[in-house]
Each structure stands twice: as C-alpha cells, then as structure tokens.
C-alpha positions in Angstrom: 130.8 147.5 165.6 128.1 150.1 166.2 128.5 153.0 168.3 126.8 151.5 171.2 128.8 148.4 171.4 132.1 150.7 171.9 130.5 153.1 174.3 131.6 151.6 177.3 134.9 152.3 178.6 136.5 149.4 180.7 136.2 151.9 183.5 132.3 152.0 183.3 132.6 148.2 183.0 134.6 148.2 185.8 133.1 150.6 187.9 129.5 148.2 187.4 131.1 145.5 188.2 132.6 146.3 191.8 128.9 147.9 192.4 127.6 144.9 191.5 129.3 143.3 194.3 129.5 145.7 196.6 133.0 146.1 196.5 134.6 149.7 196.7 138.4 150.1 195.7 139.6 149.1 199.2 137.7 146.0 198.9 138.6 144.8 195.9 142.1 145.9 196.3 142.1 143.5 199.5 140.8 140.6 197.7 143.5 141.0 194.8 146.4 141.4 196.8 145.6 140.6 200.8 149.8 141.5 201.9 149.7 144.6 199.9 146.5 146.2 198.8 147.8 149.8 198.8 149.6 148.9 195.6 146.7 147.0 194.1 144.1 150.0 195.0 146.6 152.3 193.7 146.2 149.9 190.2 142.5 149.9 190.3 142.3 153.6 190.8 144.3 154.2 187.4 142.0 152.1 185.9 138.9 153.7 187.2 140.3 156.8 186.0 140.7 155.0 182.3 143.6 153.6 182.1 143.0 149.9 179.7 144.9 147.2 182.2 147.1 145.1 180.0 145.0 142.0 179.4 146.6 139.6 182.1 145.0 142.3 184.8 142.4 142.0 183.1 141.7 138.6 183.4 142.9 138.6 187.0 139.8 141.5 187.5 137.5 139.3 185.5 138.8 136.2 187.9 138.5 138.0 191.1 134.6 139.9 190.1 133.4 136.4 188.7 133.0 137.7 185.2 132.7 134.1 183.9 135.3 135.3 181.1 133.6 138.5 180.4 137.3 140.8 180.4 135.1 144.2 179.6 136.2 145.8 176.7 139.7 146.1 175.7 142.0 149.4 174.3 140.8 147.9 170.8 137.8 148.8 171.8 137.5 152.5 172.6 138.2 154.8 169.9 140.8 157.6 170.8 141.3 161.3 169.3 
C-alpha cells in the first residue's frame, strides 16, 4: 500500500462521515442505540479519539452512516510506533 492509502485513520474516516450527514456524536449516538445513547456516544467518542472499533462496530457504523460496505480502514491499516 502506498503511504497515502494508509493515511487515514478510522477516526478521520469517521469523523467525514458523520459530517457528511450532519450528524454530531449525540446524533449518531441516538440513532445507534435510541434506549441508551450515553453508552453509545461514550463508544463513538473513543473512537473519534482513535481507538480501531472491533470490526462488528464497525460494520454497525458503516450500517447506520450508509457506507454501502465501506467499513473505513481497519487496525491493519494504520501503522503504529
């Protein structure tokens, strides 16, 4: 992979996403878990930090932005240290 390909973080991806449909953390929090969005916005804040989801979050982010399968890129994606 070139350099380019990997310079994304799934928190950028993320992040473009949600903006994309003008979605803030409470928002999408809401829309992943309606009965308890405090522990879903408390999720998606880790993960805007840069925490890599575990790829069944993943997919239920993709599901939830409309990604059409696009996951974002994965832990084996970003090089660490």
């Amino acid at each position: 992979m070139t350099s380019a390909a990997t310079s994304q973080t799934y928190a950028d991806w993320l992040r473009e996403r949600m903006e994309e449909r003008g979605l803030t953390q409470r928002g999408f929090a809401k829309l992943l878990n309606p009965s308890d969005p405090e522990t879903a916005r408390r999720s998606i804040r880790r993960h805007l930090k840069g925490m890599v989801p575990l790829e069944r979050t993943r997919q239920i982010y993709a599901h939830a932005l409309g990604t059409n399968g696009d996951l974002g890129p994965s832990a084996d994606d970003v090089e660490d240290d």
